[in-house]
Structure formats: C-alpha cells, structure tokens
DRENDOVO-286379 format. One line per 10 residues: number of its first residue (from 1); their letters; for each residue x, z, y of N, C-alpha, C, O, CB. Coordinates in steps of 0.001 Angstrom, whole numbers, plus 500000, padded with zeros to 6 digits. Atoms other than C-alpha are relative to their C-alpha. Glycine has a CB too. Layout:
<pts>
NUM> A> X:Z:Y:X:Z:Y:X:Z:Y:X:Z:Y:X:Z:Y ~ ...
</pts>
This chain:
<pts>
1> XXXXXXXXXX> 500848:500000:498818:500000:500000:500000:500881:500000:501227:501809:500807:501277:499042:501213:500008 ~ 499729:500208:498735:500934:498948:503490:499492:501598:500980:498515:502345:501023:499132:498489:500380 ~ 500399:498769:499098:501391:501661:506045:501413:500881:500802:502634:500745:500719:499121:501151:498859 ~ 498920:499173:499208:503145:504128:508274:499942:501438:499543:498879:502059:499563:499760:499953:501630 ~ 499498:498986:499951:504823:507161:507418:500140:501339:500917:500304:501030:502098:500713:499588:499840 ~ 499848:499273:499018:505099:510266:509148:500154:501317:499626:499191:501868:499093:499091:499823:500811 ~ 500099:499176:499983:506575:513261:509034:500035:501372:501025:501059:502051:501103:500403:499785:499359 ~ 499985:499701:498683:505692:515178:511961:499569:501680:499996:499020:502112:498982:498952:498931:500839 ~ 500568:498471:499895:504954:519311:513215:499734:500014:501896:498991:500761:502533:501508:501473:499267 ~ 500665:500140:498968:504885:518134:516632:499778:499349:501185:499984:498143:501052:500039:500598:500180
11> XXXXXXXXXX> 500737:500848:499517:503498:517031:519698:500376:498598:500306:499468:497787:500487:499621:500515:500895 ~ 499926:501994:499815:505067:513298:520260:499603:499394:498485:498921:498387:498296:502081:499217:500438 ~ 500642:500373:501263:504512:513019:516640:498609:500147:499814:498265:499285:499006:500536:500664:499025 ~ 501636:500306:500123:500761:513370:516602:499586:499116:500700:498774:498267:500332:499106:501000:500320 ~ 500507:501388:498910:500546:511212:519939:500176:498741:499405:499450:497753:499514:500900:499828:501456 ~ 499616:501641:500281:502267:508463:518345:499034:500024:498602:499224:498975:497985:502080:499526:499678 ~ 500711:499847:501672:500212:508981:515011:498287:499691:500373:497505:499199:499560:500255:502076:499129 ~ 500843:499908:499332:497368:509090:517175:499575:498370:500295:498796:497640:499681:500402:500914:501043 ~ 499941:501273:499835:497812:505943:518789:500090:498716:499124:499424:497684:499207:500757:500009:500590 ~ 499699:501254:501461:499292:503767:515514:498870:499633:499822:498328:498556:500070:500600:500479:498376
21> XXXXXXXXXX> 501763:500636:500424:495747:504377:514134:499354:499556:500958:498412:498865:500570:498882:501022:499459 ~ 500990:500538:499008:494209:503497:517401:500048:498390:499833:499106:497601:499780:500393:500496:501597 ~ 499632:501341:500241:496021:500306:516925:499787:499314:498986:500136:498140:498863:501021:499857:500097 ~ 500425:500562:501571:494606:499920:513254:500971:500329:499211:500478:500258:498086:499793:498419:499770 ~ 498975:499302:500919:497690:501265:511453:499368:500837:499114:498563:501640:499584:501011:500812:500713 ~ 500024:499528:501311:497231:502553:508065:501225:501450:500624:502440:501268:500545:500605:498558:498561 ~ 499132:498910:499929:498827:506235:509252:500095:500913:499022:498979:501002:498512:499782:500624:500969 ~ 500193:498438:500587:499645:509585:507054:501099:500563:501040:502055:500055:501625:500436:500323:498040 ~ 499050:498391:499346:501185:512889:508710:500185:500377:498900:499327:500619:498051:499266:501388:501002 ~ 499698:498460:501057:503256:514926:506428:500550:500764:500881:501484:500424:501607:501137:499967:498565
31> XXXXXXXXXX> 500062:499141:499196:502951:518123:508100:500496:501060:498425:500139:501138:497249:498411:500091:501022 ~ 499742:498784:500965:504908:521180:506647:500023:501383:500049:500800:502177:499520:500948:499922:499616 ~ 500877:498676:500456:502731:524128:507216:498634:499820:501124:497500:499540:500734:501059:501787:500280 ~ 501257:500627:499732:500474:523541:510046:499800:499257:501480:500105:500131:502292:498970:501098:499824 ~ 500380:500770:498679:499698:521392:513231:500587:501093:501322:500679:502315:501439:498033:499716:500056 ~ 499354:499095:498656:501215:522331:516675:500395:501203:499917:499724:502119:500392:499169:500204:501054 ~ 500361:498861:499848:502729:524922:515950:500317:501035:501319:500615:500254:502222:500408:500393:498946 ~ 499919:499666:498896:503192:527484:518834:499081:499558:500901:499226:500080:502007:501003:499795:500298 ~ 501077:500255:499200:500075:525811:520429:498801:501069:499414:499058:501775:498439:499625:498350:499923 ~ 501070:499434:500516:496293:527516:520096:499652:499273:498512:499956:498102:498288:498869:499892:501081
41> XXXXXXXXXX> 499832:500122:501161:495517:527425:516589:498531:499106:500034:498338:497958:499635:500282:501405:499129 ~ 501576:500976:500115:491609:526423:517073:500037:498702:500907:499354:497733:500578:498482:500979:500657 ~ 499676:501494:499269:492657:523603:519702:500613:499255:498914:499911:498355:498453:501116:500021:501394 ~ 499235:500022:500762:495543:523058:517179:499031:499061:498779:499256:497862:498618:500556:501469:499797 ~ 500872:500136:501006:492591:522744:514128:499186:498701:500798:499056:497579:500309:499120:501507:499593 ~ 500861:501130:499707:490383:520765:516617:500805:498537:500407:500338:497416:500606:499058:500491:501211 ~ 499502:501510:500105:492700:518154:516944:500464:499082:498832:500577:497857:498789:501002:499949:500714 ~ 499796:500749:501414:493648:517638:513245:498594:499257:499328:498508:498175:498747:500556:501214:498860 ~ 501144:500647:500281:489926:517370:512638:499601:498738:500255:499077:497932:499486:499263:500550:500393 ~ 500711:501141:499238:489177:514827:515092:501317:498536:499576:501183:497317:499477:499816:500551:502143
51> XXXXXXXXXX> 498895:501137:500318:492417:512867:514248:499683:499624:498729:499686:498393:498710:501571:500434:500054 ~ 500676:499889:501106:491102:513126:510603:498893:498858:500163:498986:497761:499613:499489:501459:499804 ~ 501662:500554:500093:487337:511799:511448:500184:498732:500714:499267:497910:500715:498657:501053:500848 ~ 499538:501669:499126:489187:508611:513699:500640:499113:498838:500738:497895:498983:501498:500170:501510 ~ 498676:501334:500810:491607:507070:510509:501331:500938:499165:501591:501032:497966:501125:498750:501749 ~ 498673:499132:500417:494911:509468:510440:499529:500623:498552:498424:501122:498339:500427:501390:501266 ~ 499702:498835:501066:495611:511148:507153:500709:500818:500267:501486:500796:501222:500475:499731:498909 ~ 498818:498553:500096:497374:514246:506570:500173:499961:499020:499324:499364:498358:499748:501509:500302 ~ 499604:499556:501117:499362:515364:503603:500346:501041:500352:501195:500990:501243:500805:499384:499326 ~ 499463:498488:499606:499849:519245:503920:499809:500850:499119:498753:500972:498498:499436:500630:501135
61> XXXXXXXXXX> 499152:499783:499738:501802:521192:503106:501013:498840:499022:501090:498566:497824:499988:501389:499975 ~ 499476:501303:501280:504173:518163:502385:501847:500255:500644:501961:500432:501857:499001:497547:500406 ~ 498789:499983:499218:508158:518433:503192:500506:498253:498974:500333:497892:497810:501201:501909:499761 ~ 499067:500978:500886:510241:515075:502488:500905:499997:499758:501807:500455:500460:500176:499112:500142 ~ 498722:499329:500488:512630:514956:500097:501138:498860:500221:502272:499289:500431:499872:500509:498309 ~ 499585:501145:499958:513969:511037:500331:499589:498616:500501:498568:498345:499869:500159:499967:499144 ~ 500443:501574:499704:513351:507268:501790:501038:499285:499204:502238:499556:499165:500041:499466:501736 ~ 499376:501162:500926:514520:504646:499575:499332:498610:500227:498137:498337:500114:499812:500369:498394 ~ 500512:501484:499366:514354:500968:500776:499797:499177:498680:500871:499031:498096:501264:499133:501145 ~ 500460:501087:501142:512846:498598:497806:500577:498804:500117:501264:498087:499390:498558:499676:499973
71> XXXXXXXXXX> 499832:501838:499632:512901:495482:500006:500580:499956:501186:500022:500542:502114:498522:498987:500184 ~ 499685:500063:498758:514823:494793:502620:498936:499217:501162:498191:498459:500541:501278:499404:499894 ~ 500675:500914:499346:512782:493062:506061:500739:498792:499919:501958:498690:499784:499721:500383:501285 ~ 499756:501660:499803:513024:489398:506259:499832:499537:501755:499859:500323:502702:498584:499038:498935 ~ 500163:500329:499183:512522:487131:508891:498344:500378:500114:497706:500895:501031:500600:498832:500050 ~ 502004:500044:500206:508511:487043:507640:499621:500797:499302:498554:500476:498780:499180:498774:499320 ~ 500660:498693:500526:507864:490143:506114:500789:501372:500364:501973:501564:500638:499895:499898:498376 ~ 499493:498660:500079:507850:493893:506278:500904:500379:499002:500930:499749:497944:499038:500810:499900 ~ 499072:499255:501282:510445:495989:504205:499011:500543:499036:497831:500192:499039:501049:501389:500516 ~ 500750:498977:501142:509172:498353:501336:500672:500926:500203:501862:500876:500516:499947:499722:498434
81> XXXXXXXXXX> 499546:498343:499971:509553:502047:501402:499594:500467:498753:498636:499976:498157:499267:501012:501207 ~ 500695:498887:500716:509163:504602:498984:500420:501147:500615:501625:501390:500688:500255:500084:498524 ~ 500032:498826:499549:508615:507766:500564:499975:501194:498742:498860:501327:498239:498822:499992:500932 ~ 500112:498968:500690:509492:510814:498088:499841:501281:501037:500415:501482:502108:501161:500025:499059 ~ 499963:498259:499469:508263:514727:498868:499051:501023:498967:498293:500869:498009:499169:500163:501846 ~ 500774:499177:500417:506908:517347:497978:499032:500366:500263:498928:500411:501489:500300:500624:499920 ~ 500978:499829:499141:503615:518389:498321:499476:501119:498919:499338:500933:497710:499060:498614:500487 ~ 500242:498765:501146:502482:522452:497129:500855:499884:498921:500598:500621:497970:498548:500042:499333 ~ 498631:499235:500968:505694:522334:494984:500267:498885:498875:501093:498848:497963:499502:501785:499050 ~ 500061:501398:501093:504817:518853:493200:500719:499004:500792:500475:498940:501997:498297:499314:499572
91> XXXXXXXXXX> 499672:500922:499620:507190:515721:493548:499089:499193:499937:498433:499120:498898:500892:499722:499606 ~ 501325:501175:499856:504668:512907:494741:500983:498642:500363:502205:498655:500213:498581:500430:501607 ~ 499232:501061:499622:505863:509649:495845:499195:498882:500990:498221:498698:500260:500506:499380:498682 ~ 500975:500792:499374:503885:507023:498432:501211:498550:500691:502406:498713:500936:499002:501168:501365 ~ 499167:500867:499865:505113:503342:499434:499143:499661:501522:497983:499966:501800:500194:498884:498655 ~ 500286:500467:498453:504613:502071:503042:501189:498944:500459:502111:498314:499941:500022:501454:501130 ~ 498819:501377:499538:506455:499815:505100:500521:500439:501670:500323:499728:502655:498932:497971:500079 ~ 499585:499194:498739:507960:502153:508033:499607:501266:499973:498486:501740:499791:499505:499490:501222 ~ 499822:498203:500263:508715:505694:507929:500670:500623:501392:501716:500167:501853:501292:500437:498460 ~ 499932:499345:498523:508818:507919:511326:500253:501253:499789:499307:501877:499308:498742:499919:500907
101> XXXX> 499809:498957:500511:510665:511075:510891:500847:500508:501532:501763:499799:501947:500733:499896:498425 ~ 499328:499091:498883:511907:513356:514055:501379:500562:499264:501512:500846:498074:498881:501400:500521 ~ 498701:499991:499870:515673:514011:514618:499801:501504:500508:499416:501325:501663:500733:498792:500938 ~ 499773:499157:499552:515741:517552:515392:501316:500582:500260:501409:501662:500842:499393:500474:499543
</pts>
C-alpha cells in the first residue's frame, strides 16, 4: 500500500500530517505514548479525534525500529519502504512510499 509514514509526538509533526491528508495522502502517525505531549491533554485528545474522523491514522503506542528501501525512486515512480516497529511489544511491519521521522 501506497502512503506516508510518520513518526511523530509533536506539534510540526501533526501539522504536516494534518495537511498531507488534506492533500489526499494516505497518512499514519506512529505516536509513542500520547499526542502533544506537554500540551492540555483534552485539547491534546480533541485533536487526535478530529484528525482521526478527517483521514489520518494513528498507530499507538508504536516506536520504530527500522526503514529499509525495497525500490529505489526512478525517474517515474515512487520508491518502496518497509517501515518496521513495534507496536504494544509486537514487531509489525507496514510498506509506504515516504517515511517522515523528526531529528531530535
């Protein structure tokens, strides 16, 4: 499946996650414990909801463990990803085609 990656906890990462889907992007958030944190928790909640009920997915509690490139991009196509993590203590795995991960 085609899509964007994301592993985000905060706020430019939800904006842009926000927006992707606005733009029709196939988004997930992997979030690894819970939305904004250090913001109000029920603002916090009411924005995962509503980002939820627009398109965005969430995966939570998800940490990633690896990106591994399949396919390289071409001139005329996207790359391939496989996104490995964890999610509640299970290795999962999801394929997309661009992965967005903050540099802390």
């Amino acid at each position: 499946s085609s899509g964007i990656n994301a592993e985000w906890s905060l706020r430019p990462g939800l904006e842009c996650a926000g927006f992707l889907t606005g733009l029709g992007y196939d988004v997930t958030v992997m979030v690894r414990s819970i939305l904004l944190r250090g913001f109000d928790q029920d603002c916090s909640d009411a924005i995962g909801k509503y980002m939820e009920a627009t398109g965005t997915k969430f995966i939570r509690p998800a940490t990633v463990v690896k990106i591994e490139c399949l396919k390289e991009r071409t001139e005329n196509t996207a790359p391939e990803l496989k996104v490995y993590y964890k999610e509640n203590g299970k290795e999962k795995s999801t394929d997309c085609d661009s992965a967005l991960i903050p540099l802390l």
